[in-house]
Wavefront OBJ file of the C-alpha trace (Angstrom):
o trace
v 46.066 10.249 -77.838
v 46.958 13.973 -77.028
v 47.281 14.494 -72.924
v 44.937 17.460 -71.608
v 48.118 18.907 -70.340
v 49.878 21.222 -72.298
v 53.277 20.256 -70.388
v 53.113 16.673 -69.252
v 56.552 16.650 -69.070
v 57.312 19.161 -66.343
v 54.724 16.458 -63.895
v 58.185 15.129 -62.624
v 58.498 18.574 -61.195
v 55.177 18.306 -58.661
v 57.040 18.197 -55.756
v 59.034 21.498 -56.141
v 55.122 23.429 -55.700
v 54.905 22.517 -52.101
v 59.181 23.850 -51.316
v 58.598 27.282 -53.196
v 54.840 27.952 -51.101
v 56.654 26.679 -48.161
v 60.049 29.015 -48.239
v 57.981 31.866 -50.162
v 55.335 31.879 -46.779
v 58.434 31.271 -44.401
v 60.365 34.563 -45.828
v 57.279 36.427 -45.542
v 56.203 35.329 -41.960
v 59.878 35.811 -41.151
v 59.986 39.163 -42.155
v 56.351 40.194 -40.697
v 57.545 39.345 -36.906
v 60.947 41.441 -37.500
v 58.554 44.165 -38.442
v 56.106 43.717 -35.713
v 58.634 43.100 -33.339
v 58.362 46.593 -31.597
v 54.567 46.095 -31.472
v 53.182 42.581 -30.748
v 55.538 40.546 -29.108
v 53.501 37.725 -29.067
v 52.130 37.944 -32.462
v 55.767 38.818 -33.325
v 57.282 35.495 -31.692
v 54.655 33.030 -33.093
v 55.475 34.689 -37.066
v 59.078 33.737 -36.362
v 58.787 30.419 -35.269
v 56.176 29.721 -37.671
v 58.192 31.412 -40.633
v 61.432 29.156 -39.350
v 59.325 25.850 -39.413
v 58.139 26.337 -42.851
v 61.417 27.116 -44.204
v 63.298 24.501 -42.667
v 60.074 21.851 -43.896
v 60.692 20.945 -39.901
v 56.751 20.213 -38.333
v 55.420 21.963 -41.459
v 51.413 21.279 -40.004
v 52.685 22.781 -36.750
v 54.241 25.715 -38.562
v 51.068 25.760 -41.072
v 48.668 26.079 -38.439
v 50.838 28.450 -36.585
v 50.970 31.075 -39.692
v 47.056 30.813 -39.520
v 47.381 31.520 -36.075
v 49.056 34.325 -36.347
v 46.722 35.883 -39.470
v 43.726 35.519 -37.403
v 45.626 37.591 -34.401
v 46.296 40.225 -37.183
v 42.914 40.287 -37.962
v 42.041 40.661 -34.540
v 44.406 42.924 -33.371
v 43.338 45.445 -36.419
v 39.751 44.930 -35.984
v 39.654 48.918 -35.040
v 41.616 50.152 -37.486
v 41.166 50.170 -41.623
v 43.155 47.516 -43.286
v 44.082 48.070 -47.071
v 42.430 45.905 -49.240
v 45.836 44.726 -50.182
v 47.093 43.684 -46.549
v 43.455 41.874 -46.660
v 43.731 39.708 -49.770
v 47.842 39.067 -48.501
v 46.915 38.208 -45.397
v 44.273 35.826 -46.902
v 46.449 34.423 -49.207
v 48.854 33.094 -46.605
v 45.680 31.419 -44.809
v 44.859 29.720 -47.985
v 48.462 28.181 -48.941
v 49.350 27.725 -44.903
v 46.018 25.256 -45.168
v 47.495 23.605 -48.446
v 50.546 22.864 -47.140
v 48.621 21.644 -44.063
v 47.283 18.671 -46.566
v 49.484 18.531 -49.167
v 52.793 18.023 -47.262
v 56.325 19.682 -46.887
v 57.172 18.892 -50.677
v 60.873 18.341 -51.680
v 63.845 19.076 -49.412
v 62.081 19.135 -45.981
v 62.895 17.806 -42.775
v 59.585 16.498 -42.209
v 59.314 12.381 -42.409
v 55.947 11.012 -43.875
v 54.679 8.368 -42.429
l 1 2 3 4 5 6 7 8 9 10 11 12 13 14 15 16 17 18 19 20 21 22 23 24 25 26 27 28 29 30 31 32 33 34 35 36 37 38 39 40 41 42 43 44 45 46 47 48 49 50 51 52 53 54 55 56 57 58 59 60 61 62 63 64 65 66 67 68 69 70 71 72 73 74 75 76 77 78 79 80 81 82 83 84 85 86 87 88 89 90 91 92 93 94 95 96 97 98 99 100 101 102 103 104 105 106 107 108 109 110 111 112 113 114 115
């Protein structure tokens, strides 16, 4: 019987998805409050502590939730000015994989104990 799966062997692998979305959204909130830093110091502190959360895999719903947080403040914030189409789909993007990690879990290498 052939497997639908064109590489059942890489399955062993599933936990590394959740580690790259996690350090790949951490980086990126990171770097968002260190550029927003001069403008929203709020907005600014919340990116950091999500993006340091994430990365470490240390309360990743906390941190999850937190990176939504701050999206929905950008979208706020920018409600009066024109936001690329780009910046749009990005900062949708990071909703959409801060909610996955919310149910899916920290992955591999995470400080996060399941219970």
């Amino acid at each position: 019987m052939h497997p639908l799966a064109i590489f059942p062997q890489l399955f062993f692998l599933q936990l590394l998805a959740p580690l790259l979305l996690r350090v790949s959204i951490g980086l990126f909130l990171v770097y968002f409050g260190e550029k927003n830093r001069k403008i929203n110091v709020w907005t600014s502190t919340i990116s950091y502590i999500a993006g340091i959360l994430l990365i470490l895999g240390f309360y990743t719903q906390i941190g999850a939730i937190l990176a939504i947080i701050t999206v929905i403040t950008e979208f706020y914030l920018k409600r009066n000015e024109p936001i690329s189409i780009e910046r749009k789909l990005l900062l949708i993007l990071i909703s959409v994989v801060s909610l996955s990690l919310m149910f899916t879990g920290p992955g591999f290498l995470a400080l996060d104990l399941p219970l």
